[in-house]
N, C-alpha and C positions, 0 to 999 in steps of 0.2 A: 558752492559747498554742498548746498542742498543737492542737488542735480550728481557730484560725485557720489554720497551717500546713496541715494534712486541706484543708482548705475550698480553700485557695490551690492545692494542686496538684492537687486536683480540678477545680478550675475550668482550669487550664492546662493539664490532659490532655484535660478536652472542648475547648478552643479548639483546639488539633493535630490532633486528630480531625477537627474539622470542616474546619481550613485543608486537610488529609489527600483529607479526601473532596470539597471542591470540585477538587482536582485530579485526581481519576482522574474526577469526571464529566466535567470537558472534557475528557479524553483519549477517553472512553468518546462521546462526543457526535462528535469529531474523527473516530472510526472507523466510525462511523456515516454517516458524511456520503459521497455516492458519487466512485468515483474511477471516471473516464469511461475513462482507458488499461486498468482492470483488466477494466471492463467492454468496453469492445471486444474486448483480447486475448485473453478468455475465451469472445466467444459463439462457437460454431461455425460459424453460417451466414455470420457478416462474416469467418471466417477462410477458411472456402472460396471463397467470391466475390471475397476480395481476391488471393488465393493465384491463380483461375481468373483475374484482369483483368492480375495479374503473367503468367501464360503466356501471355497474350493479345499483351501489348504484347510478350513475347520471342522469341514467334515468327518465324522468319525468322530470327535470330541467330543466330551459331555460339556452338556450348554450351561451347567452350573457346577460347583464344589460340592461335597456332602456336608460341609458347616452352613451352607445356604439354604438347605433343604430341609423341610419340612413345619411345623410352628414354631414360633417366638425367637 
């Protein structure tokens, strides 16, 4: 009896394990997978080119409101 007990929850702590480890691979698969905002917001060259196309179209603006300007 003892020995089927053994058996039984051995077998029940590898079935956990295993349901265990299908979930961190699809999380690990998930993180894996690319995220395009992180890659934009990270390469340098697309942030100075957009940065420089932003000063571009601002040009000519005034860099502040007249309610911004001057004390208090």
């Amino acid at each position: 009896m003892n020995s089927v007990r053994f058996v039984w929850g051995l077998f029940l702590a590898l079935a956990v394990g295993f349901v265990l480890m299908a979930g961190v691979q699809g999380a690990a698969q998930a993180a894996e997978e690319e995220n395009h905002c992180f890659t934009c917001h990270t390469n340098a060259r697309k942030l100075i080119q957009i940065t420089r196309e932003i000063a571009e179209a601002d040009k000519g603006k005034k860099a502040a409101s007249a309610e911004s300007e001057g004390e208090g």
